[in-house]
C-alpha positions in Angstrom: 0.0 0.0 0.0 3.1 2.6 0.8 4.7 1.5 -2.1 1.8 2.3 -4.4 1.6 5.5 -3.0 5.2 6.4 -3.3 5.3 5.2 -7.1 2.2 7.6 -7.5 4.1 10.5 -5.7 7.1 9.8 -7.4 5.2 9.5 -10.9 3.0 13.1 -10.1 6.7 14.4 -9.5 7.8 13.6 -13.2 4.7 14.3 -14.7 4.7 18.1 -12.8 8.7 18.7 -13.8 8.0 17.7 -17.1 5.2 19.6 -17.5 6.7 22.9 -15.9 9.8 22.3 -18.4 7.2 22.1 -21.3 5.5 25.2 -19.8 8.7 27.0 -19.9 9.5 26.5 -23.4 5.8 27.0 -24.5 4.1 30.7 -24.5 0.6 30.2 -22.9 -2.6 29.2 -24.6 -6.3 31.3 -24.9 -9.2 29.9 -23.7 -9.3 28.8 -27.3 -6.4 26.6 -27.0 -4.2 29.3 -29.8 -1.5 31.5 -28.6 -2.1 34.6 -27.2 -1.2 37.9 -29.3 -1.2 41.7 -28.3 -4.5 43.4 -28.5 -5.9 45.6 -31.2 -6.6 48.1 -28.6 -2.6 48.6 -27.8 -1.3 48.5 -31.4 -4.0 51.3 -31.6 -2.1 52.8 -29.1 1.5 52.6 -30.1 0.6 53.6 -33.3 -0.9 56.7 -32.4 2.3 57.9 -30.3 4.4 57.1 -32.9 1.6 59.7 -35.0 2.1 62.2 -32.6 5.6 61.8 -32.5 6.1 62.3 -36.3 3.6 64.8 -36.1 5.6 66.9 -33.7 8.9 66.4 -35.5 7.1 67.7 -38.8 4.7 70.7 -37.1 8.4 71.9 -35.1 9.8 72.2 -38.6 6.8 73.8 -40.6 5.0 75.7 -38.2 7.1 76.2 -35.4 5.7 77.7 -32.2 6.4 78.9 -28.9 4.7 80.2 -25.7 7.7 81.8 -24.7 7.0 85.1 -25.8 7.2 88.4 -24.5 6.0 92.2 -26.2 8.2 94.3 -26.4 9.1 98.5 -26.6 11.3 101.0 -26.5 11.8 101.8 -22.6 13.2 105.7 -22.0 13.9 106.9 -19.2 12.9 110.6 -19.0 16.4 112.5 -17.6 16.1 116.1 -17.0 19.4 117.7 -18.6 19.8 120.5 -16.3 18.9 120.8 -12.7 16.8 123.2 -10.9 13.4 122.8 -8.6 10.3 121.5 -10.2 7.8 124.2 -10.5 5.2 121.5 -12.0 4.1 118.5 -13.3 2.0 118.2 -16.6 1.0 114.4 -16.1 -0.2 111.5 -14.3 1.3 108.0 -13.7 0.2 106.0 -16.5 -0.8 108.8 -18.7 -0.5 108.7 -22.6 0.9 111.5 -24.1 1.6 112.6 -27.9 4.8 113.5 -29.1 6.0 117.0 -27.7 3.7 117.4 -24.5 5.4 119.1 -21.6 5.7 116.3 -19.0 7.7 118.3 -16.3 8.9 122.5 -16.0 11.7 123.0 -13.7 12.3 126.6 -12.6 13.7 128.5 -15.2 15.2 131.6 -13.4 18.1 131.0 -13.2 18.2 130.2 -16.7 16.7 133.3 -18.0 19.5 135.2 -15.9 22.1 133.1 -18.0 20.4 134.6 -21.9 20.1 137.6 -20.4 23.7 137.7 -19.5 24.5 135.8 -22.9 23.2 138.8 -24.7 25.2 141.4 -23.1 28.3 139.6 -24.0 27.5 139.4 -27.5 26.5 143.1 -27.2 30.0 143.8 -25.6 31.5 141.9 -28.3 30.0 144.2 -31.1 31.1 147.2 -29.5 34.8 145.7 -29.5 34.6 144.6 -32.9 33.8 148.6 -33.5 36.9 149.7 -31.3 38.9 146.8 -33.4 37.5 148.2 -36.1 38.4 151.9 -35.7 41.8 151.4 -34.6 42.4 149.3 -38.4 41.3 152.3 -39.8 43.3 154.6 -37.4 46.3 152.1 -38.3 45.8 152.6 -41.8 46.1 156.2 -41.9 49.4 156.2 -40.2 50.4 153.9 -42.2 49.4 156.6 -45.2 50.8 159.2 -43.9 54.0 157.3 -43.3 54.4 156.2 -47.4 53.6 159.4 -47.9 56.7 161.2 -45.8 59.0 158.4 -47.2 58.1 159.4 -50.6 58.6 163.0 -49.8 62.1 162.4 -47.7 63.2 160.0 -50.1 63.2 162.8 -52.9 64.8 165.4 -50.7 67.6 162.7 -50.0 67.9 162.6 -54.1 68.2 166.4 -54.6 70.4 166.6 -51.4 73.3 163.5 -52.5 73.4 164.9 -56.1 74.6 168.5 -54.6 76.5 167.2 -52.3 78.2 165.4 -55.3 79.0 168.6 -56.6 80.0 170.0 -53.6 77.6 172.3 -53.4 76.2 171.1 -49.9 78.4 169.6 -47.5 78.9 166.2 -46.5 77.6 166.8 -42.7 74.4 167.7 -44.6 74.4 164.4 -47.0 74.8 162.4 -43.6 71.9 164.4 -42.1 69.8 163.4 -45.2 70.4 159.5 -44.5 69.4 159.7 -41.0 66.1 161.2 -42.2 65.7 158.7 -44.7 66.1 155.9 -42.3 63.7 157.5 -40.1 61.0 157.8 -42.6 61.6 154.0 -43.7 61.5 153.0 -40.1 57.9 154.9 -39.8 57.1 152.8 -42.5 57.7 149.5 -40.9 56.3 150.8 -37.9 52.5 151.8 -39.3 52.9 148.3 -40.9 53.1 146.5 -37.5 50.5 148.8 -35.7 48.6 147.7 -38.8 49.0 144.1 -38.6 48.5 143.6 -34.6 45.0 145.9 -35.4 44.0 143.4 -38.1 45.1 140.5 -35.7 42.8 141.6 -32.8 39.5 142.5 -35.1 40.2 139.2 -36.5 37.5 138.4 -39.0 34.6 140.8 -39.9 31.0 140.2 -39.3 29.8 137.3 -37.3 32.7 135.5 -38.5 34.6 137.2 -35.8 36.2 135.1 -32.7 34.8 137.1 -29.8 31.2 137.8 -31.9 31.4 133.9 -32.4 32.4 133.1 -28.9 29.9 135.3 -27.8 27.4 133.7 -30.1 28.1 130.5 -28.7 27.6 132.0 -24.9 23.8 132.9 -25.6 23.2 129.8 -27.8 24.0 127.9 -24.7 21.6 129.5 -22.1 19.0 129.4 -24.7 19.4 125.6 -25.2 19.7 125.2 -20.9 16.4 127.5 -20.9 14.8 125.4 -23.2 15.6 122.2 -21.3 13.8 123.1 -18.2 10.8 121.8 -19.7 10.8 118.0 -20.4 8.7 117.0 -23.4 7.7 113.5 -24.3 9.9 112.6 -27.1 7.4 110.1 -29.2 3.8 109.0 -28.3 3.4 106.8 -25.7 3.1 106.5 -21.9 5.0 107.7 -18.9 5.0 105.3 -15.9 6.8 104.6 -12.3 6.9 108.1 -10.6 6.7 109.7 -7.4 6.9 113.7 -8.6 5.9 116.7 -7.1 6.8 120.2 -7.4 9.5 121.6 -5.2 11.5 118.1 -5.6 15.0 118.9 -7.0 15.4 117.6 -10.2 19.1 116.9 -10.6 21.3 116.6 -14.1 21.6 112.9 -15.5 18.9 111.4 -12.5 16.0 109.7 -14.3 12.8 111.4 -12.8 10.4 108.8 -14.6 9.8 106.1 -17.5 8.4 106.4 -20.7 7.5 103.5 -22.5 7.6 104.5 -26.8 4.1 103.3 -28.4 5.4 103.8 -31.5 7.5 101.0 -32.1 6.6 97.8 -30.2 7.4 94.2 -31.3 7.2 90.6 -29.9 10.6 88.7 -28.7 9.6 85.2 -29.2 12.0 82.6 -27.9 12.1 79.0 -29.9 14.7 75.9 -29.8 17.4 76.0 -31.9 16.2 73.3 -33.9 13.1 75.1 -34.7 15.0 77.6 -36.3 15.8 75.7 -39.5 13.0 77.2 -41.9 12.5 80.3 -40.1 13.3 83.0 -42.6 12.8 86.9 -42.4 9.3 88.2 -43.5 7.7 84.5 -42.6 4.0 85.5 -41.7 3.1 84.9 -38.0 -0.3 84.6 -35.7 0.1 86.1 -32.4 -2.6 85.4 -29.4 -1.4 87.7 -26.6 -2.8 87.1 -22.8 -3.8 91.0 -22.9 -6.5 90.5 -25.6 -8.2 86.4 -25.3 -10.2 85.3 -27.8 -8.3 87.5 -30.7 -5.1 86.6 -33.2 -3.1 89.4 -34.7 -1.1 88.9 -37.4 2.3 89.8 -38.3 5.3 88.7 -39.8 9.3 87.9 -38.7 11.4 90.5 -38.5 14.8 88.8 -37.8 16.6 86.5 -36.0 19.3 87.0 -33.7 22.5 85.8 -34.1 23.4 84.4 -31.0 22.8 84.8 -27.2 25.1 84.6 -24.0 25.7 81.3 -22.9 28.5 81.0 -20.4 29.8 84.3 -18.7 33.3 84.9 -20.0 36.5 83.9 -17.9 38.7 86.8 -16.6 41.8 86.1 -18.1 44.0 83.6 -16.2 41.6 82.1 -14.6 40.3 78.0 -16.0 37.6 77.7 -17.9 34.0 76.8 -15.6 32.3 73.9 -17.6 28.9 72.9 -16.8 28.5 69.1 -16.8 25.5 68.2 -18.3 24.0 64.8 -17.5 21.1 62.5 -19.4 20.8 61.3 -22.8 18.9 64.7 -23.7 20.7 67.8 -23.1 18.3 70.7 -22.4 17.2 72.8 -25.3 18.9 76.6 -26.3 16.5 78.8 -27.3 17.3 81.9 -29.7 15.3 85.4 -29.8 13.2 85.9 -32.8 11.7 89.3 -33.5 8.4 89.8 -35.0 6.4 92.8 -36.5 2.5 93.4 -36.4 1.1 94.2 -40.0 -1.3 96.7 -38.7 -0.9 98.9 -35.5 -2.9 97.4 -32.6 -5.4 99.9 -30.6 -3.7 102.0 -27.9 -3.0 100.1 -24.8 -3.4 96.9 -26.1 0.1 96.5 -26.3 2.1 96.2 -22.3 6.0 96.0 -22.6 6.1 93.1 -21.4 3.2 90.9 -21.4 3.1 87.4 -22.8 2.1 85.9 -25.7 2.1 82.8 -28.1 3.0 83.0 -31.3 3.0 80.4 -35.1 5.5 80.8 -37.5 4.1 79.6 -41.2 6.5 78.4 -43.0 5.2 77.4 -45.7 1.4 79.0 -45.5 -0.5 76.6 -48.0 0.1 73.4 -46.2 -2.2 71.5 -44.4 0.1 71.9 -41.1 -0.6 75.8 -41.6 -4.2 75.1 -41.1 -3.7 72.9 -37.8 -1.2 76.1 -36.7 -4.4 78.2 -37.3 -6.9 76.1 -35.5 -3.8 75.8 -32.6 -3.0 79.7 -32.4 -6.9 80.2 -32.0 -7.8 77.6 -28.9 -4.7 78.7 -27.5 -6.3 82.7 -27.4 -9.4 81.1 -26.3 -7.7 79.3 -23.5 -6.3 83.0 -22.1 -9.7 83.9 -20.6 -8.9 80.6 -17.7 -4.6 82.0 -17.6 
């Protein structure tokens, strides 16, 4: 009776290991008895990631597009150029303004004291252009008058040496003759010189004259420093971040506020290098901006920058600092792009600053320019819930 039940045990052993070495080498059977194979529903699946995946590949190539944008201006900030107390202050924070307006006065008197003063020294100068001018014409007479006496001596001194040649006068009176001749040609020389340093210290005629031009330049320079003591927005646009009031010092080369240009504004849109490849200047563009959901302006590229700082440079002598990057994907570079609107946009639509996303067509008839359209669009619509 054991040993029946030990051949059975030892013949259930067998049969199990020889069935768990079949079972090893066999895949397992359906229900059905057939082998089993992957489902329909997760080839459906595979398939579709590797859809999306080409689909990305292509759609970063032909229309490339980025959330990383930002709108950008022309920031100013408003710097009085001479210094004085503000008397007043023509705007508010936040305030648009036309090209021109009078945004701040600072107190001009002391400025009016410096064209007032800048006018009597060009009136000074004219009347020493006049003394100048009389003593040329003083000069010039002597100088006359001393040709004149040369020609007269010099004749004398003729008559005189011929008698004294003859004997007729004696030579004491000869010698006296040359001295006077010699005096007369020395008068000469003299009126020349007085004529010359006159000439030198008139200088030019007419406005053309150093101390009229110097002068000149005195009162243009108080007029321009009067002028300056009222600041004037320099395009249209918006002034922004200040504190003013009058009585605070307004000091030369200290920004007093910001003014933000609203004529020329743009979008900085950043992208991957690798979505760079069929960018090209003058590509049209769709832009939904997070100031205005629900709309798309359109636009087109305006250029591509060159290059962007990567690494801070090393002072020289110093080794180089490397950043180790670890994975199998290195993390993306990114490159401005600038971009243009085709139309202007309604005053204060446009924020220095605000976001935006933007499409870049590539190649506009393709049906991946209509799935950028339908994108740039849900992607406005989804800026009423950012």
């Amino acid at each position: 009776m054991s040993n029946n039940g030990s051949q059975s045990s030892t013949g259930h052993t067998e049969t199990t290991t020889k069935v768990g070495q079949q079972g090893g080498a066999q895949p397992a059977e359906s229900p059905t008895g057939k082998p089993a194979t992957p489902s329909a529903m997760t080839l459906a699946l595979l398939c579709l990631c590797l859809g999306l995946f080409v689909f990305y590949l292509v759609a970063d190539r032909v229309i490339p597009s980025t959330d990383m944008a930002r709108v950008r201006g022309n920031v100013i900030p408003i710097t009085p150029l001479v210094s004085g107390a503000v008397v007043d202050v023509s705007v508010r924070p936040n305030d648009r303004v036309q090209q021109g307006k009078a945004l701040v006065h600072i107190d001009p008197t002391d400025y009016l004291i410096a064209v007032k003063q800048a006018e009597q020294g060009l009136e000074q100068a004219g009347k020493q252009v006049g003394i100048h001018t009389a003593s040329v014409q003083a000069a010039q007479v002597a100088l006359s008058d001393a040709l004149v006496n040369q020609d007269n001596v010099e004749r004398q001194a003729r008559r005189i040496f011929a008698m004294a040649d003859q004997g007729i006068v004696t030579q004491a009176d000869a010698d006296k003759t040359r001295a006077a001749v010699a005096h007369a040609n020395a008068g000469v020389e003299t009126a020349r010189s007085a004529l010359e340093q006159a000439k030198k210290q008139l200088g030019k005629r007419g406005q053309q004259n150093s101390e009229i031009q110097s002068a000149l330049l005195q009162l243009q320079k108080a007029q321009l420093d009067l002028s300056r003591t009222v600041i004037r927005a320099p395009a249209m646009g918006g002034v922004s971040n200040f504190r003013l009031d009058e009585g605070v010092y307004a000091s030369k080369g200290r920004p007093l506020m910001t003014f933000v240009s609203g004529e020329a504004v743009w979008i900085e849109a950043y992208f991957r290098e690798n979505s760079l490849g069929n960018i090209e200047a003058d590509d049209p563009v769709e832009i939904a901006l997070d100031n205005a959901p629900g709309r798309v302006f359109r636009g087109r590229v305006a250029s591509i920058d060159y290059g962007v700082n990567w690494q801070s440079a090393q002072t020289s002598g110093q080794l180089a600092t490397v950043d180790n990057q670890s994975g199998w994907l290195r993390q993306s570079q990114r490159f401005p792009v600038m971009m243009r609107f085709d139309e202007p946009l309604p005053a204060g639509l446009l924020r220095v600053g605000g976001q935006a996303d933007v499409v870049v067509y590539t190649d506009g008839a393709s049906l991946m320019a209509t799935w950028g359209r339908l994108w740039i669009r849900l992607l406005s619509w989804l800026s009423y819930a950012r």
